[in-house]
C-alpha positions as CSV (number, residue, x, y, z in Angstrom):
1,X,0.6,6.2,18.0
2,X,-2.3,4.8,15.6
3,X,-1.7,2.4,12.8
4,X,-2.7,5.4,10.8
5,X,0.2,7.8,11.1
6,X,2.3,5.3,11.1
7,X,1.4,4.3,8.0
8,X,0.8,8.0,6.9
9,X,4.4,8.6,7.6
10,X,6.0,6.2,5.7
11,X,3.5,6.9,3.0
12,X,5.1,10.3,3.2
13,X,8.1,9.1,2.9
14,X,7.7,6.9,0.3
15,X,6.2,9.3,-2.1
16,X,8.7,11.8,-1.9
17,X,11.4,9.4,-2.5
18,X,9.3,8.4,-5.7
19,X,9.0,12.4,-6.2
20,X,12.6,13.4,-5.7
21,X,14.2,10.9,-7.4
22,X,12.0,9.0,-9.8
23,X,10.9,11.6,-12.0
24,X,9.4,9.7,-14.5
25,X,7.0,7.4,-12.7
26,X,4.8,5.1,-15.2
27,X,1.3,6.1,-13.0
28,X,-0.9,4.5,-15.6
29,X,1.1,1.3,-15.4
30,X,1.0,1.9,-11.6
31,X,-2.6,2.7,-11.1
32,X,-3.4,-0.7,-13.0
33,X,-1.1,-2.8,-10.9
34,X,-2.3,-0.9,-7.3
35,X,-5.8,-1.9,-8.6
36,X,-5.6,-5.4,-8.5
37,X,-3.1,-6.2,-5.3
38,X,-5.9,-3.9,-3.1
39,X,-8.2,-6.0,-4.7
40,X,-6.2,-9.4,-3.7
41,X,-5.0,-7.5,-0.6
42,X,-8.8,-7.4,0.4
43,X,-9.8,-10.7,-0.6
44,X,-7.0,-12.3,1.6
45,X,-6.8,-9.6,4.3
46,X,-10.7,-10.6,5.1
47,X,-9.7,-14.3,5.0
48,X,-6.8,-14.4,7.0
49,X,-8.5,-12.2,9.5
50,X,-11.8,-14.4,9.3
51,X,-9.9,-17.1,10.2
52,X,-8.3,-15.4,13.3
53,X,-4.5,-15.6,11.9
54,X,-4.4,-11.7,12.4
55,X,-5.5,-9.5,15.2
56,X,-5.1,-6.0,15.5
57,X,-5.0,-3.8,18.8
58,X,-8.6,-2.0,18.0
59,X,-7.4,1.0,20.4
60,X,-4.8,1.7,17.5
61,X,-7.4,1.2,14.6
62,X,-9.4,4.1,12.8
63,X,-12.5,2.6,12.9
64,X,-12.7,2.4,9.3
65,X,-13.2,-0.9,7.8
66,X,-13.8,-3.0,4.2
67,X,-15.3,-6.1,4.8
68,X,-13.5,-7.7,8.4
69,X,-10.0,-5.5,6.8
70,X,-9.1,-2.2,8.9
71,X,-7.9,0.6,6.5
72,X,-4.5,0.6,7.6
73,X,-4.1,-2.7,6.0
74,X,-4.1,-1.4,2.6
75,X,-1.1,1.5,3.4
76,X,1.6,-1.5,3.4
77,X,0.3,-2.4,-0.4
78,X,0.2,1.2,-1.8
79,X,3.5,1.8,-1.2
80,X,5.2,-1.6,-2.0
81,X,3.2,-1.3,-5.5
82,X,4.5,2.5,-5.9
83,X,8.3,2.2,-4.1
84,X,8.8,-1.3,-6.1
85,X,7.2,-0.4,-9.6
86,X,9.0,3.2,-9.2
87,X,12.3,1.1,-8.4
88,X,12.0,-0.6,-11.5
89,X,10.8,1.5,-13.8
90,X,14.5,3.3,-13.2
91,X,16.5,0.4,-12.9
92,X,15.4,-0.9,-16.3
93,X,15.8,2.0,-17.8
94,X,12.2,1.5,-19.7
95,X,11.3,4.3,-21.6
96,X,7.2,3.6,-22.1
């Protein structure tokens, strides 16, 4: 299995637990916050990766790349921004 479906699958799985039962999701709020951590998540991801703290099997990679980052790298901050700003946008109860 690629890094890619793996990631695509718990993408999946993440967004319909977002869809199903956080109905009223803040995306403008969301879209603003994903903006920035891909942002730091590819400043750092090229860094650490640069400096040879992370390797990745490149039989398992798409072949798609920003900067030294593969693609996949970004999957593991799309959904922490969506699961955790989803989370508590209905734990709070925050009605914006």
């Amino acid at each position: 299995m690629t890094y890619l479906l793996l990631n695509l699958s718990f993408m999946m799985i993440a967004f319909v637990i977002v869809n199903v039962f956080i109905r009223k999701t803040p995306w403008a709020h969301l879209l603003r916050t994903l903006l920035a951590m891909l942002l730091v998540t590819l400043i750092f991801d090229n860094v650490i990766i640069a400096l040879g703290i992370v390797g990745y099997d490149v039989n398992k990679l798409s072949g798609f790349y920003l900067g030294l980052a593969p693609i996949e790298d970004f999957a593991y901050t799309v959904v922490s921004v969506v699961l955790v700003a989803s989370i508590w946008h209905k734990m709070t109860g925050n009605k914006k």
